[in-house]
LUMFIGU-724094 format. One record per residue (C-alpha): residue number from 0; residue in three letters; chain; x, z, y. Coordinates in Angstrom, 2 decimals. Each point is the difference from the previous one (the first is absolute). Layout:
% LUMFIGU-724094
+------+------+-------+---------+---------+---------+
! resi ! resn ! chain !      xx !      zz !      yy !
+------+------+-------+---------+---------+---------+
!  NUM !  Ala !     A !       X !       Z !       Y !
...
+------+------+-------+---------+---------+---------+
This chain:
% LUMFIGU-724094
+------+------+-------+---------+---------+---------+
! resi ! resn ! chain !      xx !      zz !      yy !
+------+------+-------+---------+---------+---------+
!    0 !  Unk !     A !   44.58 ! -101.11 !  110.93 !
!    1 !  Unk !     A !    2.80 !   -1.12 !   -1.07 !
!    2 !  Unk !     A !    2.02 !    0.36 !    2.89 !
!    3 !  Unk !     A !   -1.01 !    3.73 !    0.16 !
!    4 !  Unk !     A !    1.39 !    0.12 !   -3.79 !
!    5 !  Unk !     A !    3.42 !   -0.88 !    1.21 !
!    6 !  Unk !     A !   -0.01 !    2.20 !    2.94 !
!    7 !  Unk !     A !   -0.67 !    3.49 !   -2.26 !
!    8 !  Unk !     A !    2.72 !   -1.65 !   -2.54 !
!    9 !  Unk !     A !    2.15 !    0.00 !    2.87 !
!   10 !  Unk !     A !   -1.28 !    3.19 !    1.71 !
!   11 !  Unk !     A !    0.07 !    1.79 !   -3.78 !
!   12 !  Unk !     A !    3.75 !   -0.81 !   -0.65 !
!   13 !  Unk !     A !    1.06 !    0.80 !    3.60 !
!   14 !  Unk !     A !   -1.47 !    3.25 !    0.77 !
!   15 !  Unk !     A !   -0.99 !    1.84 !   -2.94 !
!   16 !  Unk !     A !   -1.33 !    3.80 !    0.56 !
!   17 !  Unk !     A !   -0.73 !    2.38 !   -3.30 !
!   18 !  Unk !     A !   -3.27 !    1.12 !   -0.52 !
!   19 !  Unk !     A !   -1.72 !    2.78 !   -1.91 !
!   20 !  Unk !     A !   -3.50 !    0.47 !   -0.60 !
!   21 !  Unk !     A !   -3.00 !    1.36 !   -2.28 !
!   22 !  Unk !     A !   -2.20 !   -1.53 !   -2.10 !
!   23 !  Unk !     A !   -2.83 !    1.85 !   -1.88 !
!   24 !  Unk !     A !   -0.77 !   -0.09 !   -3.94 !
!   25 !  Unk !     A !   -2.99 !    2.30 !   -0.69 !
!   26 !  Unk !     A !    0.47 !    1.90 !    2.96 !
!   27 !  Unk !     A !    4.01 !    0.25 !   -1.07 !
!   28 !  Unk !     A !    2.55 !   -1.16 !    2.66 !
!   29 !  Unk !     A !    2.27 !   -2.41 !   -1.33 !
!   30 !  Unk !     A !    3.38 !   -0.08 !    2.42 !
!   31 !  Unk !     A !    1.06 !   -3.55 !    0.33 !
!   32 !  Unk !     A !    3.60 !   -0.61 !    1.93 !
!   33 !  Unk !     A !    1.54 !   -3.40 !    0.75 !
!   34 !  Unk !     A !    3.78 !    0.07 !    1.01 !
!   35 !  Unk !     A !    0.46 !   -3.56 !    1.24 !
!   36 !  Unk !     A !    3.64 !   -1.34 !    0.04 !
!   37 !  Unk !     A !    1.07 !   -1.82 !    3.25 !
!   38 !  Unk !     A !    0.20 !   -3.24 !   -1.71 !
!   39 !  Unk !     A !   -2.43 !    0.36 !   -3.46 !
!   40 !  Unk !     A !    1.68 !   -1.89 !   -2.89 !
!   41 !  Unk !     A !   -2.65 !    1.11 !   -2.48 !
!   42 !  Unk !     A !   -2.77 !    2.32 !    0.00 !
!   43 !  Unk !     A !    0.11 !    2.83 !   -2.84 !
!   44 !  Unk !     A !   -2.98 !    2.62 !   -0.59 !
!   45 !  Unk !     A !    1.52 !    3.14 !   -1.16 !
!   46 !  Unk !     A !   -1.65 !    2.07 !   -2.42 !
!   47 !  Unk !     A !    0.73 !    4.07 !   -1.32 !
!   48 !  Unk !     A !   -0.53 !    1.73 !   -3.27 !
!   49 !  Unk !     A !   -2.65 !    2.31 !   -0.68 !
!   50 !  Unk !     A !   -0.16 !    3.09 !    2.42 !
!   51 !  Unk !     A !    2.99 !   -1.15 !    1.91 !
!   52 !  Unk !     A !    0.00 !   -0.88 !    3.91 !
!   53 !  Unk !     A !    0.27 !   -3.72 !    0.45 !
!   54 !  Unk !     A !    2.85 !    0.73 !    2.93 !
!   55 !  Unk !     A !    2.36 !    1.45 !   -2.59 !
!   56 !  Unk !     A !    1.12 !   -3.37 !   -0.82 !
!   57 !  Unk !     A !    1.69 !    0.29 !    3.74 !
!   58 !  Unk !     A !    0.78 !    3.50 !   -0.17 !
!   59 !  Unk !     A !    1.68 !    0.08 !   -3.29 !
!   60 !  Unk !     A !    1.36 !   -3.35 !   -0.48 !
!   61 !  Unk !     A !    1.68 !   -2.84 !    1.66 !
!   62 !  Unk !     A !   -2.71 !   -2.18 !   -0.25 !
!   63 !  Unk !     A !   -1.51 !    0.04 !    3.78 !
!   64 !  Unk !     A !    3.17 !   -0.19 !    1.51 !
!   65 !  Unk !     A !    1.68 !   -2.80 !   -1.72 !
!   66 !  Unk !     A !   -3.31 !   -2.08 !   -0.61 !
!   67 !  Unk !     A !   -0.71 !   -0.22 !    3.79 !
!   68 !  Unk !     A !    3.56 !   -1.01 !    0.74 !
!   69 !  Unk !     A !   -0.42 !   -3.05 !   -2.29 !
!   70 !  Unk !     A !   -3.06 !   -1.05 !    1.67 !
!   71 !  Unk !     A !   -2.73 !    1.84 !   -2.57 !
!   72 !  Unk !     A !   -3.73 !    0.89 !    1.89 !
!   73 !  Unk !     A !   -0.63 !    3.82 !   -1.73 !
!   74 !  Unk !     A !   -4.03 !    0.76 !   -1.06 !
!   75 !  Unk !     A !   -0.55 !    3.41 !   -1.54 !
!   76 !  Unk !     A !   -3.24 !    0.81 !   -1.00 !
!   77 !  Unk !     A !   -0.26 !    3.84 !   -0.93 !
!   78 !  Unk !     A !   -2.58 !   -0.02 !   -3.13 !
!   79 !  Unk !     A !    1.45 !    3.56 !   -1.10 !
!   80 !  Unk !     A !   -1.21 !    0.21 !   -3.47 !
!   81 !  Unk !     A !   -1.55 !   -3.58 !   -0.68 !
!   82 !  Unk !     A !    0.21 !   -0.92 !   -3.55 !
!   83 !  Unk !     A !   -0.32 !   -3.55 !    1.12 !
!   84 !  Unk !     A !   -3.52 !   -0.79 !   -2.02 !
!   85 !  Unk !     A !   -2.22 !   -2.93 !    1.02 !
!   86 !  Unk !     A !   -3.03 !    1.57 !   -0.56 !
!   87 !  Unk !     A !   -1.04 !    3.86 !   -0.71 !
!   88 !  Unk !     A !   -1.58 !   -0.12 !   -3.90 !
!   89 !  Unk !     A !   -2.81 !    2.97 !   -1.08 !
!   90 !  Unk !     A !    2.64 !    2.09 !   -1.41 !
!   91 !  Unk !     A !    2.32 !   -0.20 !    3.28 !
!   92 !  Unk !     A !    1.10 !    3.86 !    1.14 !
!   93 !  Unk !     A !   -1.93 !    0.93 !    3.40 !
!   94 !  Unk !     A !    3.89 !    0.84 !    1.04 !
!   95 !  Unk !     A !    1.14 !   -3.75 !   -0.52 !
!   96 !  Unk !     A !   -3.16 !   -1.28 !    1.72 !
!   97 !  Unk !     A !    1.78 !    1.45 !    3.30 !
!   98 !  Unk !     A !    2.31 !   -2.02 !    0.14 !
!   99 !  Unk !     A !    0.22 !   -4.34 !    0.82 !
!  100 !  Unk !     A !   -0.85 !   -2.42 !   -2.63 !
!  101 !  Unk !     A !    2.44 !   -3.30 !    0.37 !
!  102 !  Unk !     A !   -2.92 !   -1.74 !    0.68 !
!  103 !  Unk !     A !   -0.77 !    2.03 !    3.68 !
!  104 !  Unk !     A !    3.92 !   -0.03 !    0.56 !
!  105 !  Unk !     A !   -0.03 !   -4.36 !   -0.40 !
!  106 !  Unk !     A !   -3.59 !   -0.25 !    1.88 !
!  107 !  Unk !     A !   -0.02 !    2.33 !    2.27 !
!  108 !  Unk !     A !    3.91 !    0.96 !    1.17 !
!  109 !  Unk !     A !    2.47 !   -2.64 !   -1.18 !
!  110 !  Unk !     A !   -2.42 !   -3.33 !    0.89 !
!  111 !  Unk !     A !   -1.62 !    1.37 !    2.98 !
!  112 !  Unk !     A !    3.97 !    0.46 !    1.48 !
!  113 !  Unk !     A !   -0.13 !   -3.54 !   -0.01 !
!  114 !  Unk !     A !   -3.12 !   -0.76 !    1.09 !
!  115 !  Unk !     A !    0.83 !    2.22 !    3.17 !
!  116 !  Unk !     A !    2.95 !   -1.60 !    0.47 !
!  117 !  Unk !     A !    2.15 !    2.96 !   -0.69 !
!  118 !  Unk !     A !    2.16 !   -1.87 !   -2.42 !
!  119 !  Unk !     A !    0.80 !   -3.89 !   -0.19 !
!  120 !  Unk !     A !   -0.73 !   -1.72 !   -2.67 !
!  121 !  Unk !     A !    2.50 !   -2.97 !    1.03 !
!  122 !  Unk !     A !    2.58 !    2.42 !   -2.10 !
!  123 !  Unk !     A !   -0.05 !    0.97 !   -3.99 !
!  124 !  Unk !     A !   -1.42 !    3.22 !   -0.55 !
!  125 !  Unk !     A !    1.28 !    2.28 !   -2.76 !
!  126 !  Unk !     A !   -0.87 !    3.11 !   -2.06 !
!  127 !  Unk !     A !    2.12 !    3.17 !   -1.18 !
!  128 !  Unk !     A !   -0.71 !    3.31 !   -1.43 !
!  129 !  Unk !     A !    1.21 !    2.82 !   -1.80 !
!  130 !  Unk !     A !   -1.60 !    1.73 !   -2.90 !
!  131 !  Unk !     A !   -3.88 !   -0.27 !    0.42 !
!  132 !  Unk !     A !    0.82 !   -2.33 !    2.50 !
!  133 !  Unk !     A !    2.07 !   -2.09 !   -1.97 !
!  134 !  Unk !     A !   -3.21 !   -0.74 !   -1.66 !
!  135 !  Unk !     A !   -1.45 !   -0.47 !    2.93 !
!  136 !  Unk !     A !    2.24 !   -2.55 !    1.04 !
!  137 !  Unk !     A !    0.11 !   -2.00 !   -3.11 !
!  138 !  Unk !     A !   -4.19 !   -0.73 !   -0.42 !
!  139 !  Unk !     A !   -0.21 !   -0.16 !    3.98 !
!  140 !  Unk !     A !    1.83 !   -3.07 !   -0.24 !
!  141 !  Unk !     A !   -1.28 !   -1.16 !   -3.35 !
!  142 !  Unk !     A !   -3.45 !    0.33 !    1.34 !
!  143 !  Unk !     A !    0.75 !   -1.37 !    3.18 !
!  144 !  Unk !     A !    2.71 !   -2.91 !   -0.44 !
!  145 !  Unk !     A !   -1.04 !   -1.79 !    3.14 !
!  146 !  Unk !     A !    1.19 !    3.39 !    2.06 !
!  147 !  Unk !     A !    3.09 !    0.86 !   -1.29 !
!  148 !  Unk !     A !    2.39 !   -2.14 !   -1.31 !
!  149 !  Unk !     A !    2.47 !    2.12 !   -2.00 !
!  150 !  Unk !     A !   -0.47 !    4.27 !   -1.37 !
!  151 !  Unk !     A !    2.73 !    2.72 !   -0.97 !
!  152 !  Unk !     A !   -0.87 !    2.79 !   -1.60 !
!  153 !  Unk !     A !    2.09 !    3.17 !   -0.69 !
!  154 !  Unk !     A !   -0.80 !    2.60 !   -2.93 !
!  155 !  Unk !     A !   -3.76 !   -0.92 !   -0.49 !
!  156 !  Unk !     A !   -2.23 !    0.10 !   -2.74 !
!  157 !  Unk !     A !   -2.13 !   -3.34 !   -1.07 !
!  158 !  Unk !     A !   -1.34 !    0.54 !   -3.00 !
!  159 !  Unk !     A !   -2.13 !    2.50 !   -0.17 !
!  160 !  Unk !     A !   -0.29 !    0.36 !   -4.26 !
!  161 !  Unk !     A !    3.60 !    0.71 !   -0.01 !
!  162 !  Unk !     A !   -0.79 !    3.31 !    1.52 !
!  163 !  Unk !     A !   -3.22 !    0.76 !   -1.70 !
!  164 !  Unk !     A !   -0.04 !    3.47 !    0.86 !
!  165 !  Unk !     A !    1.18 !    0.23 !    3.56 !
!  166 !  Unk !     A !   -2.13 !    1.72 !    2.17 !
!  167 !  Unk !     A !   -0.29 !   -2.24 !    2.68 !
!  168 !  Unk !     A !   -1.02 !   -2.88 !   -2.01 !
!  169 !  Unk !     A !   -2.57 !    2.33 !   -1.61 !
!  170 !  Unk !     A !   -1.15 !    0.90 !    3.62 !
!  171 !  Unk !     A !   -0.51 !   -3.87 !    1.06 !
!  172 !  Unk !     A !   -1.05 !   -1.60 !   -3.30 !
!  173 !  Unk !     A !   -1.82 !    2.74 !   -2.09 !
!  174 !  Unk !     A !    1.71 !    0.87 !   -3.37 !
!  175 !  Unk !     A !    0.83 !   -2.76 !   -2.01 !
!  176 !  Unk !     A !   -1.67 !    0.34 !   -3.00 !
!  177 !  Unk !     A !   -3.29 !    0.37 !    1.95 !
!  178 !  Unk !     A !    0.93 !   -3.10 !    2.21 !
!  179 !  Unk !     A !    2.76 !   -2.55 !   -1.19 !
!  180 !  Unk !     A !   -1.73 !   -2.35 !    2.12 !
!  181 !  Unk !     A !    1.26 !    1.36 !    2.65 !
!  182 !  Unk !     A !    3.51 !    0.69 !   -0.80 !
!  183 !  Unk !     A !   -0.07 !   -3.64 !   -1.16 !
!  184 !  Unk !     A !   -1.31 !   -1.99 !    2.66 !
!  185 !  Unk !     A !    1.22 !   -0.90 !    3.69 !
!  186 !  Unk !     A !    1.69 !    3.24 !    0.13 !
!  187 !  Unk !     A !    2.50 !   -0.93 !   -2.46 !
!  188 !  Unk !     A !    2.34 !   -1.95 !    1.70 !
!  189 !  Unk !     A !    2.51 !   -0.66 !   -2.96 !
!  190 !  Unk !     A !   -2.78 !   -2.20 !   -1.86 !
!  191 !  Unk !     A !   -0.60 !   -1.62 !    3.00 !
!  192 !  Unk !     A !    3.13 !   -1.40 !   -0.17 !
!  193 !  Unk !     A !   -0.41 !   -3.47 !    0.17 !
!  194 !  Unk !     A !   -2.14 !   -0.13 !    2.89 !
!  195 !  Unk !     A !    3.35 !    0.85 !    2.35 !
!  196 !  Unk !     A !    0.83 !   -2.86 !    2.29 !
!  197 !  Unk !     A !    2.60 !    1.37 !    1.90 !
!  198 !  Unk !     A !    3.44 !    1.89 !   -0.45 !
!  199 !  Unk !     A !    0.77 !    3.51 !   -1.04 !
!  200 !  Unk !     A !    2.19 !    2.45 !    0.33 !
!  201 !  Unk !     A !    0.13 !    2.80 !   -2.29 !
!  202 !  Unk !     A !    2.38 !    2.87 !    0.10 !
!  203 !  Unk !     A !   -0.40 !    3.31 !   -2.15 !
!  204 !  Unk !     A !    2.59 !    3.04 !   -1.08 !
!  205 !  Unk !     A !    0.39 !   -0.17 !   -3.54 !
!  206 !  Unk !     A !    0.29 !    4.31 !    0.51 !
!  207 !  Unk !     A !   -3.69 !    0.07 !    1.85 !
!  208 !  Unk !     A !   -1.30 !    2.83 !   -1.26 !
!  209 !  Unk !     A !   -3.24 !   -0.34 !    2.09 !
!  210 !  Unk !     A !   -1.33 !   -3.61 !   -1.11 !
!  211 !  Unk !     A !    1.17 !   -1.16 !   -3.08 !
!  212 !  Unk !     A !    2.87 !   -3.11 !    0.17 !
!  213 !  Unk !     A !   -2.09 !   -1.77 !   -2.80 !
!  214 !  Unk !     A !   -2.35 !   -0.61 !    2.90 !
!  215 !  Unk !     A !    1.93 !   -2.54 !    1.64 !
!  216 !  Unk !     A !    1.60 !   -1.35 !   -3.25 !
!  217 !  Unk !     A !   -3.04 !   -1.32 !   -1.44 !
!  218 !  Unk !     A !   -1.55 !   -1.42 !    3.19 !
!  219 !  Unk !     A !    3.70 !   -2.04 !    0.55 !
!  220 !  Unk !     A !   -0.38 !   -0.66 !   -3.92 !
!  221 !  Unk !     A !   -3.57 !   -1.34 !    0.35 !
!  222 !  Unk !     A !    1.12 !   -1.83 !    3.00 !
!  223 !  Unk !     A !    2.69 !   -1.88 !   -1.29 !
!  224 !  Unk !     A !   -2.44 !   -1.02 !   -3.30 !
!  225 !  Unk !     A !   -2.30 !   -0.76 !    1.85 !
!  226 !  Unk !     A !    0.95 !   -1.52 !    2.87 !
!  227 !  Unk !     A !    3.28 !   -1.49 !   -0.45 !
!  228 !  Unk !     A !    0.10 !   -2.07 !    3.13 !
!  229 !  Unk !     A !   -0.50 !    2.84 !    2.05 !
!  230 !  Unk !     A !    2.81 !    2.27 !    1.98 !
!  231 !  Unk !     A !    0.25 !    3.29 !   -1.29 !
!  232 !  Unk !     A !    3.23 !    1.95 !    0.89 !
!  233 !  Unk !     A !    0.36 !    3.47 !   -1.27 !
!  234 !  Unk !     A !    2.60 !    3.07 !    0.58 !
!  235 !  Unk !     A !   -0.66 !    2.57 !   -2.57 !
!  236 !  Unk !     A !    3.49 !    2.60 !    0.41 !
!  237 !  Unk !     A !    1.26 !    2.40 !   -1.98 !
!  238 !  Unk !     A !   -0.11 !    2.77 !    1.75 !
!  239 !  Unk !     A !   -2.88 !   -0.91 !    2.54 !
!  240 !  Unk !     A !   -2.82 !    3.17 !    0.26 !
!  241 !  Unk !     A !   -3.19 !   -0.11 !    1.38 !
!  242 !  Unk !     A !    1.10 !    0.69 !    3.58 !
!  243 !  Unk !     A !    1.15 !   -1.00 !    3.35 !
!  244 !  Unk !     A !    3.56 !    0.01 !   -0.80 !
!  245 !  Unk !     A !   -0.87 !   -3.16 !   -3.11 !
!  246 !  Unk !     A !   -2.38 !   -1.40 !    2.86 !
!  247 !  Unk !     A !    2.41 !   -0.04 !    2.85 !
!  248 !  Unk !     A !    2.78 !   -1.45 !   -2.17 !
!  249 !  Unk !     A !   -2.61 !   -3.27 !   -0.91 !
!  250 !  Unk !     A !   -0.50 !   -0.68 !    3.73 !
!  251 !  Unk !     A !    3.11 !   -2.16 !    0.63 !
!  252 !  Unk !     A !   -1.65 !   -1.94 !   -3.17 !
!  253 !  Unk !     A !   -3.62 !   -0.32 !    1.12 !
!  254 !  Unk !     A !    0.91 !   -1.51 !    3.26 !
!  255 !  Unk !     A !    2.39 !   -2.34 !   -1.37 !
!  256 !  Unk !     A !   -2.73 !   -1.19 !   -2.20 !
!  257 !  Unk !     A !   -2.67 !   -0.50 !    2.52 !
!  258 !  Unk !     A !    2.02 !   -1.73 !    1.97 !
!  259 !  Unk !     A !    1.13 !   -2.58 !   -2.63 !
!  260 !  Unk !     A !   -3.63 !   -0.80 !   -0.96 !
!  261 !  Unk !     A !   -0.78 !   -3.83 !    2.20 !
+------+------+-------+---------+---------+---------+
């Protein structure tokens, strides 16, 4: 057995092929790609913002090509308009129930790419995302510390009573008045704070006219009280909007941090 564990380690880092494939959530196909770098460094699961295709990060930023040259195994996982939740609640809009929880992406996409021996777990494995995927990435690896190792998250939202009247939130959790237990339980990752383990990376415009820069201020600010011990770098610029010109420009950053992480 374990001879035959060294033999795909060796295999995996020789010859690695990219794959594509679809997995089904409620009868939804969910496109998962793996780019796999000739010799992986690090493996990084790649997440999108709401509505957007997952590929854009290689389409409209440097990200792909830069990450694979350094040695960086690529997942993307396109959950279209996943809000990320654990669980669907009573009040949950029939459109959000379409769309993956981040309990079916963990069980039954990013383990099972273990499991079949699609990815190596004899390397770290890191999150990132963008918007609603920065949220994604930042209580994927809170709830799962033994998976990934390190999370950085671009222009996302965390806590959800900051925003009390944003639509999608209303969507997921049910108005707030009607159901604060739900905008203040496991879905609020910014009083969760102290349950982080690993290091973070969060970047946000301070001209994002999309998700509000307070977003990322108090979950760095919470951090930091909180946690004191942990890493937490930020990048909040002046002039950073809530697109792929701000995201593109943080690349150079994110890779430099996940490769400094032991």
């Amino acid at each position: 057995m374990l001879l035959t564990g060294l033999l795909f380690n060796i295999l995996f880092s020789l010859n690695p092929k990219d794959t594509s494939f679809n997995k089904l959530f409620n009868g939804l196909p969910v496109p998962i790609t793996i780019q796999y770098a000739k010799t992986p460094r690090y493996n990084l699961l790649v997440l999108p913002g709401y509505g957007f295709d997952d590929l854009q990060w290689c389409t409209k930023t440097t990200l792909c090509e830069k990450a694979k040259r350094q040695g960086v195994n690529l997942i993307f996982i396109d959950v279209q308009k996943s809000l990320y939740l654990k669980q669907f609640f009573p009040p949950t809009n029939s459109m959000v129930k379409k769309y993956p929880t981040r309990t079916w992406i963990m069980d039954s996409v990013v383990k099972q790419l273990f499991v079949k021996n699609l990815l190596t777990s004899n390397i770290k494995t890191f999150v990132m995302g963008l918007s609603t995927g920065a949220r994604g990435a930042a209580i994927l690896m809170l709830e799962n510390p033994t998976v990934f190792s390190g999370a950085a998250c671009l222009s996302g939202d965390y806590d959800p009573t900051l925003q009390k009247n944003d639509p999608l939130m209303i969507n997921a959790l049910g108005p707030y008045e009607n159901n604060k237990g739900n905008w203040l339980g496991d879905n609020n990752i910014t009083l969760r704070a102290k349950e982080f383990k690993h290091p973070i990376f969060i970047g946000h415009g301070m001209k994002d006219q999309v998700v509000p820069v307070k977003q990322s201020i108090a979950l760095r600010d919470k951090l930091l009280k909180e946690h004191p011990s942990l890493r937490v770098q930020f990048d909040f610029p002046q002039n950073g909007q809530h697109n792929y010109t701000f995201w593109n420009s943080e690349v150079d950053k994110l890779l430099s941090f996940f490769s400094s992480i032991p």
